[in-house]
C-alpha positions in Angstrom: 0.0 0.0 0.0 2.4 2.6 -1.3 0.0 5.3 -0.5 -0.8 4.2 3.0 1.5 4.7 5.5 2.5 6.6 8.6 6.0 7.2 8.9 8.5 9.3 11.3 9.0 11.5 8.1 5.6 12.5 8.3 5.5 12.8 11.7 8.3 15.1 11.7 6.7 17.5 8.9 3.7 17.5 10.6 4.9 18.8 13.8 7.5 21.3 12.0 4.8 22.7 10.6 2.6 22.8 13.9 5.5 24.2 15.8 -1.0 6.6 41.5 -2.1 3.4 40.5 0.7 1.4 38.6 -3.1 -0.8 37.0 -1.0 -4.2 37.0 2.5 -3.3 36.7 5.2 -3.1 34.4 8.8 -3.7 35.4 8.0 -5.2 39.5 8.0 -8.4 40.7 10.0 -11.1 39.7 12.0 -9.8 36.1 11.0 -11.0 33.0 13.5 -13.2 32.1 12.5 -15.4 34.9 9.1 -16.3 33.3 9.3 -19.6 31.0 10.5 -18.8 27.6 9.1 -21.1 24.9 11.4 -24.0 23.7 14.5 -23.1 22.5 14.2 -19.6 23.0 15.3 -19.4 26.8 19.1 -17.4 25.5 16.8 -15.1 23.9 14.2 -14.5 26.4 16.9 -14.4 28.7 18.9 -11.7 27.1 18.9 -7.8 28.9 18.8 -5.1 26.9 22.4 -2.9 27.4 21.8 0.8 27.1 24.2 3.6 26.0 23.8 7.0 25.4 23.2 8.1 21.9 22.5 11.4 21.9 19.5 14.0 23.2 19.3 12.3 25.9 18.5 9.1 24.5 19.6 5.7 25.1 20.1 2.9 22.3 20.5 -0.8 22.6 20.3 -3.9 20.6 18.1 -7.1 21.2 18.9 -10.5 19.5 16.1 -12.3 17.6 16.0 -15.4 15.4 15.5 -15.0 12.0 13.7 -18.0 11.7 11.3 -18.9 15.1 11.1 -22.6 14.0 14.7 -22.3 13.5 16.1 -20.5 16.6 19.7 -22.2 16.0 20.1 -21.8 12.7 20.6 -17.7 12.4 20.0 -14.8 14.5 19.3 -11.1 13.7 19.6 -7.5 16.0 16.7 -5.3 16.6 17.6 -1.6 17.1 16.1 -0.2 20.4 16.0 3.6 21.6 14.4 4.7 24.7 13.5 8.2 26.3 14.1 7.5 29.8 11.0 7.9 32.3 11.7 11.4 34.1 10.1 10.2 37.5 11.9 7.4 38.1 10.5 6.6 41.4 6.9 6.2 40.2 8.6 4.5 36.8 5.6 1.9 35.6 7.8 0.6 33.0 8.5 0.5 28.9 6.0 1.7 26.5 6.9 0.4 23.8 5.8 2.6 20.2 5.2 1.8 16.9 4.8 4.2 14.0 3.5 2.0 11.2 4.3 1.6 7.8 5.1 -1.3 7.5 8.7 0.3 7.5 8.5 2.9 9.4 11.9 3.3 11.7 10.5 3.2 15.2 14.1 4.6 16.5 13.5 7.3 14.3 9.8 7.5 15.5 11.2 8.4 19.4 14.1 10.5 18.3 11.7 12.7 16.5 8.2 12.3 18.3 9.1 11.6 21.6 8.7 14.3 23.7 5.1 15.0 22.3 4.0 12.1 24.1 2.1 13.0 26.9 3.8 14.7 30.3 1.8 11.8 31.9 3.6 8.9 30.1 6.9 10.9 29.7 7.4 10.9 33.3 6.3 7.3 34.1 7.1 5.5 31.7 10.2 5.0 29.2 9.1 5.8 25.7 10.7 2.9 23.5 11.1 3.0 19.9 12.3 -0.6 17.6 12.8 -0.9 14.0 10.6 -4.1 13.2 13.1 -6.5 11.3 13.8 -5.7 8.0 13.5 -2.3 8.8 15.8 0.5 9.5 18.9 -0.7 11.4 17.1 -4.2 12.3 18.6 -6.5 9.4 17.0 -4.0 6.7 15.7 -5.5 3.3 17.3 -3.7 0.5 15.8 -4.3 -2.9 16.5 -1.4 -4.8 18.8 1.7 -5.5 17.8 5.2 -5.5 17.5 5.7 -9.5 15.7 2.0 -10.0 13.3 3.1 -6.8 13.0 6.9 -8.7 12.0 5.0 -12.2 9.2 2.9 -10.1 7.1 5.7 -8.4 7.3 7.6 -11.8 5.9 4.6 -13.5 2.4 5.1 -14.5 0.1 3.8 -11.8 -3.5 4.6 -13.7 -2.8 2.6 -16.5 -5.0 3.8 -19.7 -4.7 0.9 -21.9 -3.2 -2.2 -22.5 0.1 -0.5 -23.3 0.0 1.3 -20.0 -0.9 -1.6 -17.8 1.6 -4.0 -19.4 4.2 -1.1 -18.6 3.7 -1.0 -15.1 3.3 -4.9 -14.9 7.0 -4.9 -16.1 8.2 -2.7 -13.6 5.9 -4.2 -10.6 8.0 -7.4 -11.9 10.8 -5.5 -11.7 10.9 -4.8 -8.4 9.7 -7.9 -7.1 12.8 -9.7 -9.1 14.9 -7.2 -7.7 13.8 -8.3 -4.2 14.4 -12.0 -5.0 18.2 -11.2 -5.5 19.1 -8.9 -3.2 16.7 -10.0 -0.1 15.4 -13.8 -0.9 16.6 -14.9 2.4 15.4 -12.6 4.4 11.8 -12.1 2.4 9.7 -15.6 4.2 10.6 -13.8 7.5 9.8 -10.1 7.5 6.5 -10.6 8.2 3.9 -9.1 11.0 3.3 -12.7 12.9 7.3 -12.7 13.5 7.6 -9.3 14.2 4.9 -9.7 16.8 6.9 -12.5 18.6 10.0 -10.1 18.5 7.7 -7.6 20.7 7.7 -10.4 23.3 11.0 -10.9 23.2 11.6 -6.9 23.5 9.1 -7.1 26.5 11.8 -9.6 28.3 14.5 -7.7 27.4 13.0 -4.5 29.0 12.4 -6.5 32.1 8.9 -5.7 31.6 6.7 -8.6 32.7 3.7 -7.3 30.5 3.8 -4.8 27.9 2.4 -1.9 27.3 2.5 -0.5 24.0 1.1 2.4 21.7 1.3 1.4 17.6 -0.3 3.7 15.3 -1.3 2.7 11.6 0.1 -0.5 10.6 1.3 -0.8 14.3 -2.5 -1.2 15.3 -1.9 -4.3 13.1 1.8 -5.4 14.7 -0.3 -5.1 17.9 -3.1 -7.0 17.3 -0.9 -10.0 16.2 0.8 -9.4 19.3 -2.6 -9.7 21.2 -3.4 -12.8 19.3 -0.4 -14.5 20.5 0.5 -13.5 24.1 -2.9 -11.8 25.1 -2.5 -12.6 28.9 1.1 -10.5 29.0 -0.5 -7.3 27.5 -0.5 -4.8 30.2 -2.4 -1.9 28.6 -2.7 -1.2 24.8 -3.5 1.3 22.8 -4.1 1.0 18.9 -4.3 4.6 17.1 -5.8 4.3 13.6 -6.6 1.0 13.3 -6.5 -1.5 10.7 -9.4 -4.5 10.3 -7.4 -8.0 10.0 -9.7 -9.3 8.6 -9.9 -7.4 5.1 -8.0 -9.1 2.2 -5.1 -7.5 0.5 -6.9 -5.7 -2.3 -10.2 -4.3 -0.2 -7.5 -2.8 2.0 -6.3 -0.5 -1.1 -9.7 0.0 -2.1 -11.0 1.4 1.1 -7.9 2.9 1.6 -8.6 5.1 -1.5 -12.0 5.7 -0.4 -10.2 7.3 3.1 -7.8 9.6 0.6 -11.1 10.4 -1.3 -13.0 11.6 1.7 -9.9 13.1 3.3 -9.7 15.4 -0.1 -13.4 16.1 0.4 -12.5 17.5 3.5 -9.5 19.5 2.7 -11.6 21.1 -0.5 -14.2 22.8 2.4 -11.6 23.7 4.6 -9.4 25.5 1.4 -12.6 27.4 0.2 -13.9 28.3 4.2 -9.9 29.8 4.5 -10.7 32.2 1.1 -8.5 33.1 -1.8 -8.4 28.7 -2.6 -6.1 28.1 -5.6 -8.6 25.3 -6.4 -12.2 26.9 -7.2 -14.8 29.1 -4.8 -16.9 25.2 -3.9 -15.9 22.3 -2.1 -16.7 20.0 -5.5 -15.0 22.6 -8.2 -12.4 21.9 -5.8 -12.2 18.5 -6.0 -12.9 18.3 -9.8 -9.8 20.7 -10.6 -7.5 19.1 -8.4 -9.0 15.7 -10.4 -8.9 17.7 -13.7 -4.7 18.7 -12.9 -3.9 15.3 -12.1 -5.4 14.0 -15.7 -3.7 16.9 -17.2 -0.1 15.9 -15.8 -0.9 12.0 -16.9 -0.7 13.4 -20.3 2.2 16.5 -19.8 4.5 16.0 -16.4 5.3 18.7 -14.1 8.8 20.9 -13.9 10.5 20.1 -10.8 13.2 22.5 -9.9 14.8 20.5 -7.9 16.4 17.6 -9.6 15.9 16.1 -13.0 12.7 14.5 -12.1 9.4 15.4 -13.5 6.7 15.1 -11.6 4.2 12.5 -13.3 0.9 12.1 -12.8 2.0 9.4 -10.0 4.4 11.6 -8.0 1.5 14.5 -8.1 -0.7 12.0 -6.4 1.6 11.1 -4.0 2.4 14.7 -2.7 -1.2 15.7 -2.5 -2.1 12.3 -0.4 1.0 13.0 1.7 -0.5 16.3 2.6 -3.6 14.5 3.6 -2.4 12.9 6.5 -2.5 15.7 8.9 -4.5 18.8 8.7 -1.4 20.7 9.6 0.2 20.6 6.2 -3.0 21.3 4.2 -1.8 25.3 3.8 1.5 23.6 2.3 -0.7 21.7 -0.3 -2.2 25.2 -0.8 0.7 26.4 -2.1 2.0 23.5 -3.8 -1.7 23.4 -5.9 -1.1 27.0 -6.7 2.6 26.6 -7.7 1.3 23.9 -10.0 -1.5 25.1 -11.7 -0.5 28.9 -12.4 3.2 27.9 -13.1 3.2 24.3 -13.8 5.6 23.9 -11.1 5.0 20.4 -9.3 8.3 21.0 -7.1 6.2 21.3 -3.6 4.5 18.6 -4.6 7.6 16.2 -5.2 8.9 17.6 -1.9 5.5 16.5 -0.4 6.2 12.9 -1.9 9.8 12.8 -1.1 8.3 12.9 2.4 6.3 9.9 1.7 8.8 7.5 0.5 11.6 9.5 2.7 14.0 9.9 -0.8 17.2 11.9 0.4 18.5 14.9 -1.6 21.0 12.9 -2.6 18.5 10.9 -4.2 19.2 8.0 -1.9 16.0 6.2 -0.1 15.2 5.0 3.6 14.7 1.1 3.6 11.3 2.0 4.2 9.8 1.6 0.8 11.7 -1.8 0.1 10.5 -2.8 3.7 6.8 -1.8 3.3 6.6 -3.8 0.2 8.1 -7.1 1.5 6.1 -7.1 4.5 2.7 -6.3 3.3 3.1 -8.9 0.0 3.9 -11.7 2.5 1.8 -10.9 5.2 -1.6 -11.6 3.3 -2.3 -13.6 0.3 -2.4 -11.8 -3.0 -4.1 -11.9 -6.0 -2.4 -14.6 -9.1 -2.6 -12.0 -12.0 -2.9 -8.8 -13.1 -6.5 -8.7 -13.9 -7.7 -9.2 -10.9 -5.4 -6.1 -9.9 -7.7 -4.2 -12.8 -11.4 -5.3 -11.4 -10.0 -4.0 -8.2 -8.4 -1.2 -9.6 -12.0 -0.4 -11.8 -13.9 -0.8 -8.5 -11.8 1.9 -6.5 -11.8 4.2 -9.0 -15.5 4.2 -9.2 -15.4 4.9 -5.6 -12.7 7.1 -5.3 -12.0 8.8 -8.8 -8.8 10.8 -7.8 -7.0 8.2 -6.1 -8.4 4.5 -6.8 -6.0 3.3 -9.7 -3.2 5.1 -7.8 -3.3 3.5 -4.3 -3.9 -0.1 -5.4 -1.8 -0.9 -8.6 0.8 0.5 -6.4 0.3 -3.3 -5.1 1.3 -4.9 -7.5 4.5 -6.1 -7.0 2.9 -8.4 -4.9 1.6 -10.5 -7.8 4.8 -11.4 -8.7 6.5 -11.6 -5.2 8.7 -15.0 -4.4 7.4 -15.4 -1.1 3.4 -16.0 -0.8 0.9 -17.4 2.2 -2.1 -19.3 2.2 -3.3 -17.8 5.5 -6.1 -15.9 5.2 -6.9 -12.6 7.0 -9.2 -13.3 10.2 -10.7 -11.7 12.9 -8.5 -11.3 16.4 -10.1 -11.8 19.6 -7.2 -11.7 22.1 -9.5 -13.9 24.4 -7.9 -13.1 28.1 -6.0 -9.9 27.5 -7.6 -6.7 29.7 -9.1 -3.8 27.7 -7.5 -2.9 25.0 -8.4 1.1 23.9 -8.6 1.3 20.1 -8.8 4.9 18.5 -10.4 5.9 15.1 -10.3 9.2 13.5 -13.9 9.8 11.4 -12.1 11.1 8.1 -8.4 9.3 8.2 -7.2 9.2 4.8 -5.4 6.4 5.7 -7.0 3.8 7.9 -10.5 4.7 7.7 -13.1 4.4 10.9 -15.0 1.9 9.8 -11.9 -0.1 10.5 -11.3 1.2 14.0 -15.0 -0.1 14.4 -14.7 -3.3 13.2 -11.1 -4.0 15.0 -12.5 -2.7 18.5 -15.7 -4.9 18.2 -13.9 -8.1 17.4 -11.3 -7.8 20.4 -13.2 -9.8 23.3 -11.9 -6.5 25.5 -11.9 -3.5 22.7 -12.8 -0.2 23.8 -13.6 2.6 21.3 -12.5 6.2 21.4 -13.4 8.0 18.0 -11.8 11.5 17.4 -14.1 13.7 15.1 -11.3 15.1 13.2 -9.0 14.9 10.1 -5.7 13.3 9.6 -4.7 10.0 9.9 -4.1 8.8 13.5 -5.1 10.3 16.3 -2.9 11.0 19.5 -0.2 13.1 17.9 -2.5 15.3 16.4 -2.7 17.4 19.9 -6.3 17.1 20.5 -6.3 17.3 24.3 -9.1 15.1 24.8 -8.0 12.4 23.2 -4.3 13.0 25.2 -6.0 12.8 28.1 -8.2 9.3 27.6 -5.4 7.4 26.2 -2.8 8.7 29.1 -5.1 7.9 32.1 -5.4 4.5 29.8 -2.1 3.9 29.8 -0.9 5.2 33.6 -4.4 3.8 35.6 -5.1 0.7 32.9 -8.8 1.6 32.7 -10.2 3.0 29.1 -12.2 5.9 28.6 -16.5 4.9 28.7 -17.4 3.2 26.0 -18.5 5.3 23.2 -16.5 8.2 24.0 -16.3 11.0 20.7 -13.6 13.5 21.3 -14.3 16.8 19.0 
């Protein structure tokens, strides 16, 4: 889901831009490694996490893993670990351990960045912990492809017109996933949420945390419901910030995923003509329709970018508008990058937009993330055999969401051709025996849209719902002090917020 991530990059923009009861205990009582570790795991479980200083007053570490958990012997793999130490420590609960999403997403980057807008509650009882899941970031990365291949595939055209078109983009979706075969093939069966969900545990033991408690946003709502399905009874509090329903197949993920980008537009259109002076038209649907009519128009004749010697297709246009979708903050950024681009046809705030998305370096070097976020969401469901079943999905999100259905899921298609597939179909998680565990859904997230938040907190046998009536994807970050103040008295006490709380 290229268009369907939250990542520290964004995290970071955003907030440029926006310049007692311990409720079960984390880190008392007998230490974690003294609990029974499953077979053949005891050097792993028993392993402590050594910190040293790294900086802003952080602390890193690294935390041994197998790379194959039916295969502890065999080979083993580091995590990479940072932590913002509690600031009380006398009344220190324990770890919370963070997620940003993704899949990809560096959660060491995540707490360099981000940490210190957590809550003052959980800042000062709790260490905020970041991880890079494996094959992400410093944690045995997956590299499939360099910066110019990586350049060439999110300029590719992903609306495909004709046969011409669609066979074009086939060949590069092939591409990449041959690419990934070469460079990655060991590593690709084992990248996958259900492992990096038993890493977590590990983590937990590491910290000397007997249960865990644990904020993941995005795809981490995901990480942490695989968690829950495994080790339900050592969750100590969770909370799961724009969640994703496991049990929607690969390709109705993209499709309501571009139905979230379509009504996150929507939204952005009203707010740009309520502000005055919109670059886009004097209603909310002229709005939409030219942004819709520009995008056609740069299908057929690409952007200038002034910053490098990339134009800015029809796909990287996309890209930088639904990156400024993701937080309301940035929408006066998207502003000007419309304007630049229809007055001027200059796309260059829009590429920069994008260049946030897939976090491309001005050198023109990439993150892992991109590589990462592929191999874990092709293995982690099953996929469809061949491109036209790509197309009817395609044809059905586009229908639904004109501006950005063919966009959000042919950029899965790599996945048809991917070396490593499962047979395990998506299903509902219950978590029977784990205490409440506090989902939140934002009403128009362009990203993970509510209805998932709904469906994921009603099939947990101890879900709670908070809803935020807002925009942007996610929730807690965004600085709504309601929904701070549920999820931190969550966290600190254990007890969610009444069921059916809306936080405006």
């Amino acid at each position: 889901m290229r268009a369907a991530r939250w990542t520290s990059a964004i995290a970071a923009l955003t907030l440029t831009v926006a310049t007692g009861c311990d409720g079960g205990g984390g880190g008392g009582g007998a230490s974690a490694s003294q609990q029974e570790a499953p077979p053949g795991l005891e050097a792993f479980y028993g392993q402590k996490a050594s910190w040293t200083s790294c900086g802003g007053g952080m602390e890193c570490a690294n935390v041994r893993v197998p790379l194959d958990y039916a295969k502890p012997s065999q080979k083993e793999i580091k995590l990479a670990l940072v932590r913002l130490p509690a600031e009380d420590r006398s009344h220190r609960i324990g770890s919370l351990l963070t997620n940003p999403g993704g899949p990809g997403g560096s959660g060491v980057d995540f707490v360099k960045q981000t940490g210190r807008a957590f809550g003052d509650k959980l800042r000062r009882r709790f260490d905020i912990v970041g991880f890079d899941p494996r094959g992400v970031g410093q944690s045995a990365p997956v590299r499939c492809m360099s910066g110019p291949d990586l350049d060439r595939f999110f300029a590719a055209d992903t609306s495909p017109d004709d046969q011409r078109e669609m066979d074009a983009f086939a060949s590069e979706s092939k591409r990449y996933a041959d690419a990934c075969r070469t460079r990655a093939g060991g590593e690709l069966p084992h990248v996958g949420t259900v492992d990096a969900a038993h890493d977590m545990d590990v983590i937990r033991a590491a910290l000397g945390d007997q249960k865990i408690s644990y904020y993941g946003a995005s795809y981490g709502t995901y990480l942490g419901a695989a968690y829950a399905a495994q080790f339900p009874t050592r969750i100590r509090a969770f909370v799961l910030d724009g969640a994703i329903d496991p049990r929607t197949s690969s390709t109705d993920l993209l499709v309501e995923q571009a139905k979230g980008f379509e009504t996150a537009l929507d939204a952005f259109a009203a707010d740009c003509v309520r502000q005055g002076d919109c670059p886009v038209g004097t209603t909310k649907d002229a709005a939409v329709a030219k942004i819709g009519d520009l995008l056609r128009k740069v299908d057929k004749s690409p952007l200038r970018n002034t910053r490098d010697a990339r134009q800015v297709t029809e796909s990287w246009a996309t890209m930088g508008v639904a990156t400024a979708l993701y937080a309301k903050e940035t929408w006066p950024f998207l502003r000007q990058a419309l304007s630049a681009a229809l007055t001027r046809g200059d796309g260059t705030l829009l590429m920069t937009l994008a260049d946030q998305m897939v976090e491309r370096k001005p050198d023109g070097t990439y993150s892992n993330q991109t590589d990462a976020n592929m191999a874990v969401n092709c293995v982690d469901k099953p996929n469809p055999p061949d491109v036209a079943t790509y197309k009817k999905a395609a044809d059905q999100a586009a229908q639904a969401a004109p501006r950005f259905g063919s966009f959000v899921v042919w950029g899965g298609l790599p996945c048809v051709y991917w070396p490593v597939q499962t047979k395990q179909k998506p299903q509902a998680i219950t978590a029977k025996g784990a205490p409440p565990i506090l989902v939140i859904g934002t009403l128009r997230d362009p990203a993970t849209p509510y209805k998932w938040a709904q469906g994921l907190a009603s099939q947990l046998s101890s879900g709670t719902l908070l809803t935020l009536d807002g925009d942007g994807h996610t929730a807690y970050l965004q600085g709504n002090q309601c929904i701070t103040a549920a999820t931190d008295d969550y966290l600190v006490t254990g007890t969610p917020p009444k069921k059916g709380t809306v936080c405006r």
